[in-house]
N, C-alpha and C positions, 0 to 999 in steps of 0.2 A: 418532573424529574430534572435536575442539573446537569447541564453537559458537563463532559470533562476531556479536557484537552489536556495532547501530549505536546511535547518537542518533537523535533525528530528523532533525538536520542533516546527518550523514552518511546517513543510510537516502534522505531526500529527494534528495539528489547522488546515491547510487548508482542512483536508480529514476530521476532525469531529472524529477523533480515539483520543488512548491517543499512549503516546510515547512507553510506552509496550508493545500494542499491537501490534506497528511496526518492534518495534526489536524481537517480538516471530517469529513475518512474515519473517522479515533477518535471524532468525536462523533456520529456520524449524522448529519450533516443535510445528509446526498448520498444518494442512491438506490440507489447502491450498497456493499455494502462493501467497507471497507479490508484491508490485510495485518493477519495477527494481530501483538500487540503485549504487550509486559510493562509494568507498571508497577512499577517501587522506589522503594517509601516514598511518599511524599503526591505528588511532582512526577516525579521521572525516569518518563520511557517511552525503552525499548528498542525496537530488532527484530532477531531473528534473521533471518540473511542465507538461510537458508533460508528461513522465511517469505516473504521477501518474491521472493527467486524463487518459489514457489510460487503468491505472488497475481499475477508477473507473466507466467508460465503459463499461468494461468486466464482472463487477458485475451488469448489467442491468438485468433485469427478461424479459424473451420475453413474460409472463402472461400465463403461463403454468405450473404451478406450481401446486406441488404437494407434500401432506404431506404423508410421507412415516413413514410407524408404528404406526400411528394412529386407534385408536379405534371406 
């Protein structure tokens, strides 16, 4: 099977984010982290379309949720 890599601006339309919230996810400075990602060369970031299924997966709720600090 062929990978297929996004931009960010395709990766963020396909996951339904915007492109800022991808790159706060590339840099850390959210708590949690982002789909994994390539870099080429000093600026391009990829992702493969696996990846990011994969990190959206991971964000599945097994229905046991619970509001914590709630009133």
């Amino acid at each position: 099977m062929e990978a297929v890599y996004f931009s960010t601006a395709e990766a963020a339309e396909y996951l339904g984010l915007s492109e800022s919230y991808l790159a706060k996810l590339r840099m850390g400075t959210l708590a949690e982290p982002g789909p994994r990602y390539l870099r080429v060369g000093q600026r391009a970031i990829r992702y493969r379309r696996t990846d990011l299924d994969s990190w959206m997966d991971s964000k599945s709720s097994d229905g046991n949720f619970q509001n914590v600090g709630s009133c």
